[in-house]
MIROSE-762834 format. One line per field, with one value per residue (C-alpha): x negated, z negated, y negated; residue in three letters. Coordinates in nm, 3 decimals. Each point is the difference from the previous one (the first is absolute). Layout:
BEGIN
u	[X,...]
w	[Z,...]
v	[Y,...]
r	[ALA,...]
//
This chain:
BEGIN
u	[-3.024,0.226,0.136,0.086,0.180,0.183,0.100,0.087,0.192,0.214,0.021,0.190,0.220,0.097,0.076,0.221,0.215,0.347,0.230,0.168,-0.294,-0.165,0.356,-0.050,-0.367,0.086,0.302,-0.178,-0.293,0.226,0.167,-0.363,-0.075,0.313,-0.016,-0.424,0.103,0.331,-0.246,-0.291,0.324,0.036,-0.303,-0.059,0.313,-0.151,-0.294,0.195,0.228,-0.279,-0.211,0.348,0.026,-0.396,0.056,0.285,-0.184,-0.260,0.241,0.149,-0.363,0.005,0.292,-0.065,-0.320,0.148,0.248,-0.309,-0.146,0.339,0.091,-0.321,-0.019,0.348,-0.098,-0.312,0.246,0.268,-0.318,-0.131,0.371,0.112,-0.327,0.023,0.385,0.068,0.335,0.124,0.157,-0.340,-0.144,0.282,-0.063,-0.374,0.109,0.217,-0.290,-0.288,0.256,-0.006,-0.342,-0.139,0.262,-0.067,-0.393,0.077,0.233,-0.322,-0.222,0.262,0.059,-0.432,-0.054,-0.045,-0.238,-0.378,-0.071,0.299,-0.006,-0.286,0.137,0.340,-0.180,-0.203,0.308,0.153,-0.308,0.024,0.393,0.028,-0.299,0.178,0.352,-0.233,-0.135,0.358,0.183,-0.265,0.094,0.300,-0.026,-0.151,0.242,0.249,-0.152,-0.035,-0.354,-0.089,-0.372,-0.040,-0.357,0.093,0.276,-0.239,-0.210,0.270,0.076,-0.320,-0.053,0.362,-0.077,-0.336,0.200,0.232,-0.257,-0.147,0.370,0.120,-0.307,-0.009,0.412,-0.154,-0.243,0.217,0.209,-0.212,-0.080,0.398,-0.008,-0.283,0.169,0.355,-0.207,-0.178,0.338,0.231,-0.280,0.028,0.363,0.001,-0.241,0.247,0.256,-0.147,-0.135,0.355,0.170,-0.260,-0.003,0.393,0.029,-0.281,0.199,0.296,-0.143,-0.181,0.294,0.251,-0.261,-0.032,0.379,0.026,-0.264,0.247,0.248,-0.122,-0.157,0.343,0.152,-0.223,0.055,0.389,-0.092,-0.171,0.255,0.271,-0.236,-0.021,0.414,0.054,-0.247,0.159,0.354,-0.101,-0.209,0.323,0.236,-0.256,0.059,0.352,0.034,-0.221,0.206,0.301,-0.183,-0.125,0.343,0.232,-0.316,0.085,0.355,-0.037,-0.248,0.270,0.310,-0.144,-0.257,0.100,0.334,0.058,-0.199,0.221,0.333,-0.154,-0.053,0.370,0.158,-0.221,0.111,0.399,-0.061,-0.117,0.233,0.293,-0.228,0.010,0.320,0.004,-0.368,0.033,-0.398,0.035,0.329,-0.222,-0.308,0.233,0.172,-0.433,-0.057,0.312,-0.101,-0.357,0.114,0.205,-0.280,-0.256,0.249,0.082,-0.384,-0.073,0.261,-0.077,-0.371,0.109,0.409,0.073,0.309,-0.255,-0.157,0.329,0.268,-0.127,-0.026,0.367,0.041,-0.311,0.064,0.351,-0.094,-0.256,0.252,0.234,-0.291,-0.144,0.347,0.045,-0.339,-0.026,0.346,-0.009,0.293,-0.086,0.149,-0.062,0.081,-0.185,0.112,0.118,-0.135,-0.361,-0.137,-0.320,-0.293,-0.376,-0.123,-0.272,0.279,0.237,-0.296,-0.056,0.359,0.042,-0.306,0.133,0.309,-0.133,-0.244,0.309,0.193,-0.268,-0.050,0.337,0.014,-0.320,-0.006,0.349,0.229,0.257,0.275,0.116,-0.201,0.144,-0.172,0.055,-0.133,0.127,-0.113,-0.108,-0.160,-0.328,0.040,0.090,0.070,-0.013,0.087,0.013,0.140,0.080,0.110,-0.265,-0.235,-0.154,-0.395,-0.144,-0.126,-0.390,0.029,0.200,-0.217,-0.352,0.147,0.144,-0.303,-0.280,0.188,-0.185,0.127,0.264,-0.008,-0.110,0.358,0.083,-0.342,0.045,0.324,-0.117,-0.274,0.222,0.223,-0.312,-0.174,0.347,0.006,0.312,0.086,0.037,0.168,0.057,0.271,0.002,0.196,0.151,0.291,-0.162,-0.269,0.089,-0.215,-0.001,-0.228,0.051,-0.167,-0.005,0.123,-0.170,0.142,0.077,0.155,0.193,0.388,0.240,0.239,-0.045,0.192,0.058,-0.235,0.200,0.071,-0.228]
w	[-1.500,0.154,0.258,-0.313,-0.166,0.311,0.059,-0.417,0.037,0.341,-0.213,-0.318,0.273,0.144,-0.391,-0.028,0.311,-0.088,0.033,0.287,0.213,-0.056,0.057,0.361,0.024,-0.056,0.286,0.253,-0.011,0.010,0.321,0.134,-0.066,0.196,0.283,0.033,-0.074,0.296,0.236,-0.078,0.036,0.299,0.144,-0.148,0.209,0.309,-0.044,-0.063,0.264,0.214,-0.047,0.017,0.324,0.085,-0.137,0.237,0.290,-0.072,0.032,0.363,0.084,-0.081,0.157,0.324,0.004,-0.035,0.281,0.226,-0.112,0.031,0.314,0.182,-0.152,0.095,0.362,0.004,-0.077,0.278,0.230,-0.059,0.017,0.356,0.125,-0.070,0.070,0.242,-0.180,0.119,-0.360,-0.214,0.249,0.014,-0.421,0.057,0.205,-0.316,-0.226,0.182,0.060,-0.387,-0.068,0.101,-0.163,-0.337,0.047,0.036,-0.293,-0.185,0.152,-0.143,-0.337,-0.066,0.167,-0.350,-0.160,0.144,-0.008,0.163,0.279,0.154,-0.034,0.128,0.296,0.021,-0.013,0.283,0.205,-0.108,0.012,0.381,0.075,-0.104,0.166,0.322,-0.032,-0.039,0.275,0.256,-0.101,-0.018,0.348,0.188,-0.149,0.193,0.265,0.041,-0.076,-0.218,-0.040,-0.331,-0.019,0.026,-0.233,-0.249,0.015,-0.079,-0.254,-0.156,0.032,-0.107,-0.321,-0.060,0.035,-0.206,-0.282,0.025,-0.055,-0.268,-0.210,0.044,-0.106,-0.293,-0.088,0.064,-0.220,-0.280,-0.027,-0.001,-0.309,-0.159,0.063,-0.153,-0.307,-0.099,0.048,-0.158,-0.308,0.083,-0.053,-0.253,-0.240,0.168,-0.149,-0.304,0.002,0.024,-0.252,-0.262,0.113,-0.057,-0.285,-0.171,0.137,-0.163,-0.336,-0.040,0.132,-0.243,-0.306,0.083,0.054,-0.305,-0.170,0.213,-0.223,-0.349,0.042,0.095,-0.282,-0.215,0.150,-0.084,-0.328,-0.120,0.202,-0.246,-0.256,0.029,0.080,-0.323,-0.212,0.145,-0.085,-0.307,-0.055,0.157,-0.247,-0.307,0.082,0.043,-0.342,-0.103,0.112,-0.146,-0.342,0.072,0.081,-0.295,-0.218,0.143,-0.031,-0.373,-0.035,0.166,-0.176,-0.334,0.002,0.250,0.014,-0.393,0.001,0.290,-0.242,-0.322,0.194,0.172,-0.411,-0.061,0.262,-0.067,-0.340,0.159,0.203,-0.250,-0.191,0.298,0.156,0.230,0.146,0.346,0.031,-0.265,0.142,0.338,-0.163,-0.180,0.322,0.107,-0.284,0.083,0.385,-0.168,-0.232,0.283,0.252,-0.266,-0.065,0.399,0.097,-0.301,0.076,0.379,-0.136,-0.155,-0.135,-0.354,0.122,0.198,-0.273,-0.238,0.224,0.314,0.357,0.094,-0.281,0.137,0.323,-0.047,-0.214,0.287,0.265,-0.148,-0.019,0.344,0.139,-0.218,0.076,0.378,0.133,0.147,-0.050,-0.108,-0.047,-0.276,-0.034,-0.278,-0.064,-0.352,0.022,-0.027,-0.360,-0.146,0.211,-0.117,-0.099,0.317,0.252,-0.117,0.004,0.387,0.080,-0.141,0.154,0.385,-0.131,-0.064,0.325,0.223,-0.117,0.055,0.352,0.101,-0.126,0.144,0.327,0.109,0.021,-0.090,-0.200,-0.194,-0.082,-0.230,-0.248,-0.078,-0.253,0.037,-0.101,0.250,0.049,-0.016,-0.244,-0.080,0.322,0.009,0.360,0.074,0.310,0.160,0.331,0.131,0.271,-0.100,0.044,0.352,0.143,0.035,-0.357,-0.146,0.180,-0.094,-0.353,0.028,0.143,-0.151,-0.238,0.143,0.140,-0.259,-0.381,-0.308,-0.077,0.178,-0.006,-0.418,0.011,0.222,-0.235,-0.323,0.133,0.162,-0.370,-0.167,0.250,0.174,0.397,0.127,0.328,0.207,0.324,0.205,0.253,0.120,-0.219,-0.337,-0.212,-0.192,-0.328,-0.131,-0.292,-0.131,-0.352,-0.100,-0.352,-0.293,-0.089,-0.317,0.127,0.259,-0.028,0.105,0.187,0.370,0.086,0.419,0.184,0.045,0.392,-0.061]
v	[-1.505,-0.237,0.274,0.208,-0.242,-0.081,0.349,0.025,-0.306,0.221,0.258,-0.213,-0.173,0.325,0.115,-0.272,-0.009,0.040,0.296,-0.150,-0.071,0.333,0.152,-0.241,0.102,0.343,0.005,-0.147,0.242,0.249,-0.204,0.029,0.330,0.096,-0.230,0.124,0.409,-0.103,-0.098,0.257,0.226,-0.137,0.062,0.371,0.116,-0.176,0.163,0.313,0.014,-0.087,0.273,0.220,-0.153,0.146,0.307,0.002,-0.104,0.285,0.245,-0.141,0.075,0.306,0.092,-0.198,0.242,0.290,-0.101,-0.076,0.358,0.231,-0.138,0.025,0.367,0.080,-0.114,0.184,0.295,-0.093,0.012,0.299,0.149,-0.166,0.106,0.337,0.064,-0.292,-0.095,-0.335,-0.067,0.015,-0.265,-0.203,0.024,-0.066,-0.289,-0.185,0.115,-0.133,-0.374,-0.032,0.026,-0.357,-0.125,0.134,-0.033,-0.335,-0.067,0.160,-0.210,-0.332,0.150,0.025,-0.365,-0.132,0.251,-0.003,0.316,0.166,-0.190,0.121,0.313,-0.062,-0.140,0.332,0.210,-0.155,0.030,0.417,0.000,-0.170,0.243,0.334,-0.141,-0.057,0.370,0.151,-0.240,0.184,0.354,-0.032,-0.204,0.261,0.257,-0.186,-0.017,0.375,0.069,0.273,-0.051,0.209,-0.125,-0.345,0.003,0.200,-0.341,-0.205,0.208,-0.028,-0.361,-0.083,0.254,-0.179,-0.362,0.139,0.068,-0.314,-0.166,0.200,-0.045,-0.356,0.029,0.127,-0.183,-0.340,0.211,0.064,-0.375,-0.116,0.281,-0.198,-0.329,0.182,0.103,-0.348,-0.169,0.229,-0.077,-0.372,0.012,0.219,-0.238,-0.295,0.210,0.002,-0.328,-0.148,0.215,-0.149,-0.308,0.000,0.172,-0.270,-0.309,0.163,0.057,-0.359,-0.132,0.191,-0.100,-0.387,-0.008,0.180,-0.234,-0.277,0.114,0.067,-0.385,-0.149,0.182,-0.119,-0.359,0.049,0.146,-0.318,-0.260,0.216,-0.021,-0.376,-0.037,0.203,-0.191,-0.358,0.121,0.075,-0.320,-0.190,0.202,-0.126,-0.369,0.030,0.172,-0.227,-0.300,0.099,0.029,-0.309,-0.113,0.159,-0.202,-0.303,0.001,0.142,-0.308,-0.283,0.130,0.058,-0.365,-0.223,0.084,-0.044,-0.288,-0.147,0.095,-0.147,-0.305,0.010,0.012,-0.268,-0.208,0.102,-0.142,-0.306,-0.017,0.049,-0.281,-0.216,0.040,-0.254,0.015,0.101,0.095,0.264,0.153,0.033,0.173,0.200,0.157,0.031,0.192,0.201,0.068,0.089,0.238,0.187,-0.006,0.108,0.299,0.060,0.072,0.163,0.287,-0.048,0.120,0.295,-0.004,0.135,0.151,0.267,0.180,-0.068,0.121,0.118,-0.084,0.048,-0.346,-0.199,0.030,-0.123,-0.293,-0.057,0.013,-0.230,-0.231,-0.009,-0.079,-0.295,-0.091,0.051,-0.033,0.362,0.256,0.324,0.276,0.228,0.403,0.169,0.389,0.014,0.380,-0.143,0.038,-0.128,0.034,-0.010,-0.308,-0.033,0.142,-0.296,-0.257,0.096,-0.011,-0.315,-0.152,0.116,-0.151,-0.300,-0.011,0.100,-0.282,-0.279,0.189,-0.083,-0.395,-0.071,0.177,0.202,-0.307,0.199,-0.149,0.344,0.328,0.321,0.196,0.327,0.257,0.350,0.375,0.236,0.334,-0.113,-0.251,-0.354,-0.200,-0.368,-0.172,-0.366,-0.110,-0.382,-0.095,-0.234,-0.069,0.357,0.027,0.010,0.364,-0.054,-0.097,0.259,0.285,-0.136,-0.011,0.404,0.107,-0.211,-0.194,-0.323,-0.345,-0.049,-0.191,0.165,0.007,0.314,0.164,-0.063,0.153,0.332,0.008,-0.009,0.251,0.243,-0.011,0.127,0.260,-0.092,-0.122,-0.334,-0.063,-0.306,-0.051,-0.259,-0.154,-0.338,0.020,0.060,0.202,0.348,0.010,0.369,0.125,0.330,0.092,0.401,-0.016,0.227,0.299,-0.074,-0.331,0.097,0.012,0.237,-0.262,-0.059,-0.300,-0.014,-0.223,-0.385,-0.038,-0.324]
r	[UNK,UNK,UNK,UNK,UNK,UNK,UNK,UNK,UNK,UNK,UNK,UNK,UNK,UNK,UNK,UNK,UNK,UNK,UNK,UNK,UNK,UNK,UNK,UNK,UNK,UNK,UNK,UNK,UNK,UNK,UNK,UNK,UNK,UNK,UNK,UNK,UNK,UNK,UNK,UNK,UNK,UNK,UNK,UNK,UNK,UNK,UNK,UNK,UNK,UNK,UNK,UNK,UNK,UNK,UNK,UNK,UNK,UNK,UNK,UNK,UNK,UNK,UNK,UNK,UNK,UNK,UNK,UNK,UNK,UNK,UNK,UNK,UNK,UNK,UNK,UNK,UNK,UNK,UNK,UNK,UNK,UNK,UNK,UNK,UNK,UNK,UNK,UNK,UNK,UNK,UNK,UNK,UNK,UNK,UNK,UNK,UNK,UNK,UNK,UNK,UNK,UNK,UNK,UNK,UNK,UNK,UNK,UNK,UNK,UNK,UNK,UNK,UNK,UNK,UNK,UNK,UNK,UNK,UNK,UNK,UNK,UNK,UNK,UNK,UNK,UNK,UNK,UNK,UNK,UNK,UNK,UNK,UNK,UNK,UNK,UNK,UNK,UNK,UNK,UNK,UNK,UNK,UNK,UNK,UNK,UNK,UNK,UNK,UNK,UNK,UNK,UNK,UNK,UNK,UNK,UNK,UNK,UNK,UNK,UNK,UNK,UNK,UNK,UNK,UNK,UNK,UNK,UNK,UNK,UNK,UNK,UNK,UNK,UNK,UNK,UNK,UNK,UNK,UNK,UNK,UNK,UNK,UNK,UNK,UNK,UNK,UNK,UNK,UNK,UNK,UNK,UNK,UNK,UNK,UNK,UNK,UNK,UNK,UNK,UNK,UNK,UNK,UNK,UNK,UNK,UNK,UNK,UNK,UNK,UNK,UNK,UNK,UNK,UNK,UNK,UNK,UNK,UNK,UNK,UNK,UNK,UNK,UNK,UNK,UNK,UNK,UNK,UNK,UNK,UNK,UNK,UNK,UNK,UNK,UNK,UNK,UNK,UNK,UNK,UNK,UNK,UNK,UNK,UNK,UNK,UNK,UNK,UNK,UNK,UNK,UNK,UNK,UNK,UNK,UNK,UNK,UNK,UNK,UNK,UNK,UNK,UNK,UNK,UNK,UNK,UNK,UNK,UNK,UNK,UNK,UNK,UNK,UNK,UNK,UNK,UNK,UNK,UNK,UNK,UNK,UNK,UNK,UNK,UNK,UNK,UNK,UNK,UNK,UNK,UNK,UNK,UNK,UNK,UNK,UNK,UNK,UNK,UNK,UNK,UNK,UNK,UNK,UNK,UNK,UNK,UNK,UNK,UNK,UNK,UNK,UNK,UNK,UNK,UNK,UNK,UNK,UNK,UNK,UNK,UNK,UNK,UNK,UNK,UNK,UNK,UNK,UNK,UNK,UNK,UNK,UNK,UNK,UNK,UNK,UNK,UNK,UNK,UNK,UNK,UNK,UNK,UNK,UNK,UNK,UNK,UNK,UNK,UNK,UNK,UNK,UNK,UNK,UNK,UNK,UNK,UNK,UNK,UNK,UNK,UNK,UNK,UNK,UNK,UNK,UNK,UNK,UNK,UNK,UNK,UNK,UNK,UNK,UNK,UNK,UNK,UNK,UNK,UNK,UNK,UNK,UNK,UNK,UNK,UNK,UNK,UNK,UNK,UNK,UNK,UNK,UNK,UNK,UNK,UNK,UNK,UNK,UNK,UNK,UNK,UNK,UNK,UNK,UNK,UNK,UNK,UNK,UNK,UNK,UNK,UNK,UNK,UNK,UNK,UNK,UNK,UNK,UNK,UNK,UNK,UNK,UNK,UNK,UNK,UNK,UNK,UNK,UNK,UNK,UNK,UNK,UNK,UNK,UNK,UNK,UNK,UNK,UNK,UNK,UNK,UNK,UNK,UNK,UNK,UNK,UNK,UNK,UNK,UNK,UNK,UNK,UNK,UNK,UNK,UNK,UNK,UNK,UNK,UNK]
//
């Protein structure tokens, strides 16, 4: 029982592996498979060519025999032919005949040395071969000698004949086996043959299925990392729409409560005031009151201005312009197209956030003393592109944030997100001598406007 549930509990972790290490699991057996079917390769064409080289070495035999056997014959015939005609040309042909024999009996004799029962034979052959070359050296002696004893040369005859015999069927028969030896290793390389084509064609196939499998797991990794992404943009998108709900609430809730609470308590005190003309204390609390009022109504259109759903972004970010250079000391420079019309009420919202996030950028980390805004139509759509000439944002930074949109604030990463979720393009450049904002929104059909004003050299 407790090796089953050991083995179940194997079996649920292996369930719940993640794509990405069965993709890994999956590519490294294939790895395997490849590196084992490389080196059973390997050894299959060893094997192969080795026998090749046997078969090979089979056939040397055979030739080297037949050598032995024509050579002795064709002496035999130069023999009998200087004997009976006494032409000094056959003999001197017997002669170069009869020189390559031991030779050749002997390159026999080295090609066998390895195989038992050849050897024995080769041996044999050169006893029969140096016997028959003995036999013909003495006719042919005497023939040069000038005797013509018929009846001797008869017995020569007969002996070298029955020598002959003896050699040629033991050519044969060394013969025959070389045949038998071609035969079982033309059928050994044949099933090596065979072996190895199967053997390679099953590496490949397992191979091409777990890379495949490799594949259809790391897609399916990417597929839920996208998955994910998608589902965190959108979750991101949620909260930022939720925010600025959150934030035109608030605004509506400090202009229309605390804000005319802080007024009815400023006429108050100017009636006091009036009362008590010559009360310093009052005068003070009145100019309080005053600063109150305005700061109540400066954060509540910082949190969401009226002037963007009444009049449009072109207005708000005007009015908001105005204000962060009285506020923060920084020049800026502002060129809004009057060809841009209305937009939709979330494109404007998005613009105006970036505005607002590009702006607090460049006061709290540029150091630049002057920035420009511009607002322009374009092919693709609305354009806005803020620019200052600061300390710019170092490299490492401004590529982790392109490619992964890590190691920066949530100030940029909010903005790409705002612009992603309204379908439009956000683009950052960097360098020493400034930044280069540029957001471009793709406007609605029915919003867009026929009037392409040309892109500011800003």
């Amino acid at each position: 029982m407790i090796v089953n549930l050991r083995f179940g509990a194997h079996r649920a972790k292996a369930r719940h592996l993640s794509p990405r290490k069965k993709a890994a699991i999956a590519f490294v057996s294939a790895l395997v498979l490849l590196t084992i079917g490389a080196i059973a390769t390997a050894i299959s064409i060893w094997n192969l060519l080795n026998s090749v080289e046997w078969l090979a070495h089979s056939y040397d035999v055979e030739v080297a025999l037949a050598n032995v056997d024509s050579d002795l014959t064709e002496a035999a015939r130069n023999r009998a032919v200087y004997v009976n005609t006494g032409d000094p040309s056959v003999a001197d042909q017997f002669d170069a005949t009869i020189q390559r024999v031991p030779a050749e009996i002997d390159h026999v004799i080295a090609l066998v040395s390895d195989n038992a029962v050849q050897r024995p034979e080769s041996l044999t052959l050169k006893d029969l071969g140096l016997k028959r070359i003995a036999i013909l050296q003495q006719s042919v002696t005497m023939r040069r000698n000038g005797s013509k004893d018929a009846q001797l040369q008869a017995t020569f005859q007969r002996e070298s004949l029955s020598a002959g015999i003896d050699q040629s069927e033991l050519v044969h028969s060394m013969q025959r086996e070389e045949q038998a030896l071609i035969m079982q290793r033309r059928k050994v390389s044949r099933q090596l043959f065979k072996f190895f084509l199967g053997l390679l064609a099953a590496t490949f196939v397992v191979s091409i299925l777990l890379f495949w499998l490799h594949y259809r797991l790391l897609r399916a990794e990417l597929e839920q990392r996208e998955a994910m992404e998608e589902s965190t943009r959108r979750l991101s998108a949620r909260v930022l729409e939720l925010q600025d709900e959150e934030r035109r609430k608030f605004a509506r809730e400090l202009h229309d409560s605390l804000g005319q609470i802080l007024t009815a308590a400023k006429l108050n005190m100017s009636a006091l005031v009036k009362k008590y003309s010559g009360d310093a204390q009052l005068a003070e609390t009145e100019e309080f009151l005053d600063q109150a009022v305005l700061e109540t109504r400066t954060i509540s259109y910082l949190l969401h201005p009226p002037l963007l759903d009444e009049l449009g972004f072109a207005s708000a970010a005007q009015w908001y312009v105005q204000g962060f250079s009285e506020r923060s000391g920084i020049k800026v420079e502002t060129n809004i197209s009057a060809g841009v019309s209305r937009l939709p009420r979330p494109m404007e919202l998005v613009l105006f956030r970036v505005l607002q996030e590009s702006l607090t950028n460049v006061l709290r980390h540029s150091k630049s003393s002057r920035a420009d805004i511009a607002l322009f139509m374009a092919r693709r759509g609305v354009v806005l592109r803020v620019r200052d000439y600061g300390v710019g944002i170092p490299p490492a930074t401004l590529e982790n944030f392109l490619s992964t949109g890590t190691e920066v604030g949530v100030g940029l990463a909010g903005m790409r997100e705002r612009v992603r979720e309204q379908g439009g393009q956000f683009d950052v450049i960097s360098s020493p001598s400034g930044t280069t904002l540029t957001v471009t929104m793709p406007l609605p059909r029915e919003s867009a406007t026929p009037l392409y004003a040309a892109s500011p050299s800003a």
